[in-house]
C-alpha positions as CSV (number, residue, x, y, z in Angstrom):
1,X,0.0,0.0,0.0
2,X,1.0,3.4,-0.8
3,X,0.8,6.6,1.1
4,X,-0.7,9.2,0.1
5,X,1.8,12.5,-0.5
6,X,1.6,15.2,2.1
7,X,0.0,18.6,1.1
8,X,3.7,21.2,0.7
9,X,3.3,24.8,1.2
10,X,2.1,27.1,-1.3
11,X,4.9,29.6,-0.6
12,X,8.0,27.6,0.4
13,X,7.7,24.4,-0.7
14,X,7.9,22.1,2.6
15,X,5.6,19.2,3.5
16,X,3.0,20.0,5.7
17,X,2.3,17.8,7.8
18,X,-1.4,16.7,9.0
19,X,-3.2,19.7,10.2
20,X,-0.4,22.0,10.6
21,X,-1.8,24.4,8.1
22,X,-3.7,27.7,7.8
23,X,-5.6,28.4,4.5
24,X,-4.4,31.5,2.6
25,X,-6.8,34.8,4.3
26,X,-7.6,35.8,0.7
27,X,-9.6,33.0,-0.3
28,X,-7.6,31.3,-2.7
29,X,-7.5,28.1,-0.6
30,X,-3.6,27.9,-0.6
31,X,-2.7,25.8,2.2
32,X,0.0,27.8,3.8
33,X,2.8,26.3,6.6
34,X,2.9,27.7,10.1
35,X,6.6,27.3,10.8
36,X,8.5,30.2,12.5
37,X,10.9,31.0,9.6
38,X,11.1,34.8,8.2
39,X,9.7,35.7,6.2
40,X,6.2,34.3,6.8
41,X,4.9,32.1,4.5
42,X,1.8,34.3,5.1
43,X,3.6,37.4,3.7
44,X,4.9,36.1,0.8
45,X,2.2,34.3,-0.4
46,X,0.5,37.8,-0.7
47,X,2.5,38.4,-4.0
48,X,1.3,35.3,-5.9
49,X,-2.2,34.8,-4.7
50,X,-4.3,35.8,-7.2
51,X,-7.4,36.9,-4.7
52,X,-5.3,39.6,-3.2
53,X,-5.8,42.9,-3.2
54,X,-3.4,45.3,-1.7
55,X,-4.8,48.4,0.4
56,X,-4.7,51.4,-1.6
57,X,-2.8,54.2,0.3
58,X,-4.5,57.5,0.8
């Protein structure tokens, strides 16, 4: 029997394992990891999501 492979991070690239995940905030359903490396996984999937839109300054 084979496993199944794990889910990897939509910005970095590493496996996530079971769980240990947070969808992207914008919708896109981008499973993001939640490990403490800078910069944020978060943050830098901001520039390729395609649901984002930034603030607009005034």
């Amino acid at each position: 029997m084979t496993a199944r492979p794990r889910p990897r991070c939509a910005a970095c690239d590493r496996s996530l394992p079971k769980g240990r995940y947070r969808l992207c905030v914008a919708g896109c359903g981008a499973r993001l990891c939640r490990k403490p490396h800078i910069p944020h996984c978060t943050d830098l999937h901001a520039g390729q999501c395609p649901n984002f839109e930034p603030l607009e300054a005034t």
